[in-house]
C-alpha positions as CSV (number, residue, x, y, z in Angstrom):
1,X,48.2,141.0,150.0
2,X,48.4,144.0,152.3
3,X,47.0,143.4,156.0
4,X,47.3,146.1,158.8
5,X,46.1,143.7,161.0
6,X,49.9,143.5,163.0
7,X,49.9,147.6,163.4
8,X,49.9,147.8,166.8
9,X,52.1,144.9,167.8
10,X,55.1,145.9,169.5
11,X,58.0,144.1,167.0
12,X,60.4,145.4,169.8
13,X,59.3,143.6,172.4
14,X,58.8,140.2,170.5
15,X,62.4,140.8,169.8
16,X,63.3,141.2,173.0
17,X,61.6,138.2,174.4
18,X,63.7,135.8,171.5
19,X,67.0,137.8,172.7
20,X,66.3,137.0,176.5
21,X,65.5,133.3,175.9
22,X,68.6,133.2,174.1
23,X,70.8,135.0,177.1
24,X,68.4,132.5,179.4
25,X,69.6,129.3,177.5
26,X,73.1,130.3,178.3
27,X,74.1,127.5,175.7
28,X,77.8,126.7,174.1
29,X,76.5,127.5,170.9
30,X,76.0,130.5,169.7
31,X,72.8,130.7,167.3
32,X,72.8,131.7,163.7
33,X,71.1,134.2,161.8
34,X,70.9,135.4,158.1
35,X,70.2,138.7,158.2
36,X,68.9,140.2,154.7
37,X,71.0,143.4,154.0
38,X,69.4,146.4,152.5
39,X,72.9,148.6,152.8
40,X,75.8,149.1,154.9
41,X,74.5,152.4,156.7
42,X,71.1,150.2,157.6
43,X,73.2,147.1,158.4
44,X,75.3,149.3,161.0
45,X,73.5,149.3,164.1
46,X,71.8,146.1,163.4
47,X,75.4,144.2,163.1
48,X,76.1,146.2,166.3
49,X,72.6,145.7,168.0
50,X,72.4,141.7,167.0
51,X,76.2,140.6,167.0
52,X,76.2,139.9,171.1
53,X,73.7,137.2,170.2
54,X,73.7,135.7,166.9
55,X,76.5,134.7,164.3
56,X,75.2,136.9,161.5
57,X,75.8,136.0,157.8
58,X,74.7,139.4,156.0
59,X,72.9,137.9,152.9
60,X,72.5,140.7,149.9
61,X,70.0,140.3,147.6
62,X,68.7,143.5,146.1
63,X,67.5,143.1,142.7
64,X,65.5,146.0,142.9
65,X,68.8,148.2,142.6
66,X,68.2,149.6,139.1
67,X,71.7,150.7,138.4
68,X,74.9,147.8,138.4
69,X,77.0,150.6,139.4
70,X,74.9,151.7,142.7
71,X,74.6,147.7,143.0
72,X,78.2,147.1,143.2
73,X,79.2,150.1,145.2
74,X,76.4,149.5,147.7
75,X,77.8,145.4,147.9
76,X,81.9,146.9,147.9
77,X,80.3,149.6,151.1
78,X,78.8,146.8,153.3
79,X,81.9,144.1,152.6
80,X,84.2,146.8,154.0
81,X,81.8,147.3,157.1
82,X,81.9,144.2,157.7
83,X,86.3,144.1,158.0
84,X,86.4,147.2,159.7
85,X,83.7,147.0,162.3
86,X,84.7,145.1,165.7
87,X,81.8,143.3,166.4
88,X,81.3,139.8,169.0
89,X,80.9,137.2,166.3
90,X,82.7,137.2,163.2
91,X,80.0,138.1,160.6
92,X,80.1,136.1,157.0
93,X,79.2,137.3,153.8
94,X,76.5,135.8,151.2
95,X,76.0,137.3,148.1
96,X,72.7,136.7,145.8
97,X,72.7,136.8,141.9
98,X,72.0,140.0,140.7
99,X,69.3,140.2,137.8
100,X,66.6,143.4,137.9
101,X,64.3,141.6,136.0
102,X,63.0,139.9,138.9
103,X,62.2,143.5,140.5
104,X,60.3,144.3,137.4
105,X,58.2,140.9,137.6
106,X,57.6,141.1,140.6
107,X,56.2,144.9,140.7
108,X,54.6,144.1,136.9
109,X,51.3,146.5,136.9
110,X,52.5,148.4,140.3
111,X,55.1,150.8,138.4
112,X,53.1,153.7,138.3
113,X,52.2,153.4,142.5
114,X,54.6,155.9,144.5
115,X,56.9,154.4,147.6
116,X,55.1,152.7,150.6
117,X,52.5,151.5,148.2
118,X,51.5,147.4,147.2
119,X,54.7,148.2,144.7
120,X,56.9,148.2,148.2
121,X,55.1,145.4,149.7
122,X,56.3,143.2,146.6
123,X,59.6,144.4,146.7
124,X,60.2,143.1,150.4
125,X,58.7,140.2,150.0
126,X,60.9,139.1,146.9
127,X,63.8,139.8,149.1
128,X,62.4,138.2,152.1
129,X,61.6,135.4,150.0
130,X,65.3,134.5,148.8
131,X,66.3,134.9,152.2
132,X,64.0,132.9,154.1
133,X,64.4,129.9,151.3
134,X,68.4,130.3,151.8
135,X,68.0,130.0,155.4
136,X,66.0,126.8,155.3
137,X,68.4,125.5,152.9
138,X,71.7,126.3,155.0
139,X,70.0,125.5,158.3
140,X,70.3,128.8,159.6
141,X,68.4,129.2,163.3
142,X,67.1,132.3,162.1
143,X,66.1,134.6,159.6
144,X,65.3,138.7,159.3
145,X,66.5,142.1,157.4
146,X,67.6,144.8,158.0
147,X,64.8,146.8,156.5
148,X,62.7,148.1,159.7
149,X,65.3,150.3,160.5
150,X,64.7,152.8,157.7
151,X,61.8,155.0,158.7
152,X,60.4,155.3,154.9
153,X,60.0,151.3,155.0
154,X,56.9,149.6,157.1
155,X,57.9,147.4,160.0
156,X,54.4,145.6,159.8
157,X,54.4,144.7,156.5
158,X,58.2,143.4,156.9
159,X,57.3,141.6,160.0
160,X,53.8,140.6,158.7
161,X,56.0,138.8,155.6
162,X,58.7,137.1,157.7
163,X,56.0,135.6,160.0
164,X,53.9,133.9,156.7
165,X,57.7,133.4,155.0
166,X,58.8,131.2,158.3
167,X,55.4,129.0,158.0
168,X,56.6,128.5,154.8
169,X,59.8,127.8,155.0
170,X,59.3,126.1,158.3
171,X,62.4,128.6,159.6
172,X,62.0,131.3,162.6
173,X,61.6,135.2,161.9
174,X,63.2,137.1,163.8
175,X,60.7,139.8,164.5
176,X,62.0,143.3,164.4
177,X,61.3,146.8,164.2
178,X,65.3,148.0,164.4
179,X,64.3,152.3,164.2
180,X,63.1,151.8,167.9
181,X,65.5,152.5,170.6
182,X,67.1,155.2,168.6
183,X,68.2,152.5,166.1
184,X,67.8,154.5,163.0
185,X,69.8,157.8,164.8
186,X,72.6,155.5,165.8
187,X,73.1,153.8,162.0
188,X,73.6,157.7,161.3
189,X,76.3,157.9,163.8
190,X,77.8,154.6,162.9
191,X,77.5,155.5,159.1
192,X,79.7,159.1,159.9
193,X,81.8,157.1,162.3
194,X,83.0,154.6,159.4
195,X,82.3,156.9,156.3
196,X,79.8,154.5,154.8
197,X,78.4,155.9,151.4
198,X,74.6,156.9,152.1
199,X,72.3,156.9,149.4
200,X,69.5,159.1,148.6
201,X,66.9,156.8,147.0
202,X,65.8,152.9,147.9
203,X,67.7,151.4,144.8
204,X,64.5,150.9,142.7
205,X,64.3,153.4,139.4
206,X,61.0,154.2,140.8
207,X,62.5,155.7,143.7
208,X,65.3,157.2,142.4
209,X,62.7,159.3,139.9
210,X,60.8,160.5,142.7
211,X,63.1,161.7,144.5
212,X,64.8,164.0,141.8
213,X,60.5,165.2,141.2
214,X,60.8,166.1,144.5
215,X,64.6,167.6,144.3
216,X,62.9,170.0,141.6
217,X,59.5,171.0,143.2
């Protein structure tokens, strides 16, 4: 169910307060994190942002990608990110089964709502789902995605599911709205900088049909 009531918490700031206890704790070991990836460009600055702090395991789950060919390409894009970028913490690599039938049950009786509607909502938490179950189940210190940095995808809802997702899991979110700071300009440098493939439409077939309506108004 939708719920504005987090709209105007500051996600940056929660995040910032996790990030300084961390640096406060000073400990030996460094935490772990499974960080939901949407795609390499929005994985950029987040690996970059988050890598001083965490050991990051990019988890991709992204049934909502309607075509295996964009899937696969979009998976092959954030692997090679992943070798090529120098980052703190060697980052690991999990990826999820890919079946688009679980999109399509999950958004059943939603497929005629346009993008940033209760169609959205269901897709993230899906996603956010499979990721905060895998992160129980591995023991992971915490969980998040990568999401918030797009600015066509709502950082309350996102954060509003991880929070209700890490009660039931019994895992931490790690709160984020990763388009602050510049976040979302800098994944655009870091996405030139390394040549990562940029796509024009979420993944979904719903998507990918509005945005050619809109190529031809």
């Amino acid at each position: 169910m939708l719920n504005m009531m987090g709209k105007n918490v500051n996600y940056q700031q929660k995040l910032d307060q996790i990030l300084n206890d961390i640096m406060i704790m000073n400990s030996d070991i460094t935490p772990t994190l499974l960080l939901h990836s949407c795609c390499a460009p929005c994985s950029s600055y987040v690996l970059e942002y988050l890598s001083r702090y965490f050991a990051i395991t990019i988890f991709y789950y992204n049934p909502n990608i309607s075509e295996e060919e964009e899937y696969h390409k979009r998976v092959a894009e954030v692997k090679r990110l992943i070798r090529e970028m120098p980052l703190e913490h060697p980052v690991d690599f999990i990826e999820g089964h890919y079946d688009p039938q679980e999109f399509y049950d999950a958004v059943k009786g939603m497929e005629h709502l346009g993008e940033r509607s209760e169609r959205c909502y269901a897709c993230y938490e899906l996603r956010l789902d499979q990721t905060a179950k895998l992160a129980k189940d591995k023991g992971f210190d915490y969980f998040t995605t990568t999401l918030s940095i797009s600015p066509y995808k709502d950082a309350v809802w996102l954060n509003e599911i991880g929070e209700r997702l890490s009660d039931k899991y019994q895992t931490p979110y790690l709160y984020a709205d990763f388009k602050k700071r510049n976040g979302y300009k800098r994944s655009i440098e870091l996405s030139a900088e390394y040549h990562l493939y940029r796509q024009d439409f979420c993944g979904c077939a719903f998507s990918k049909a509005e945005r050619h309506a809109d190529d031809l108004s």
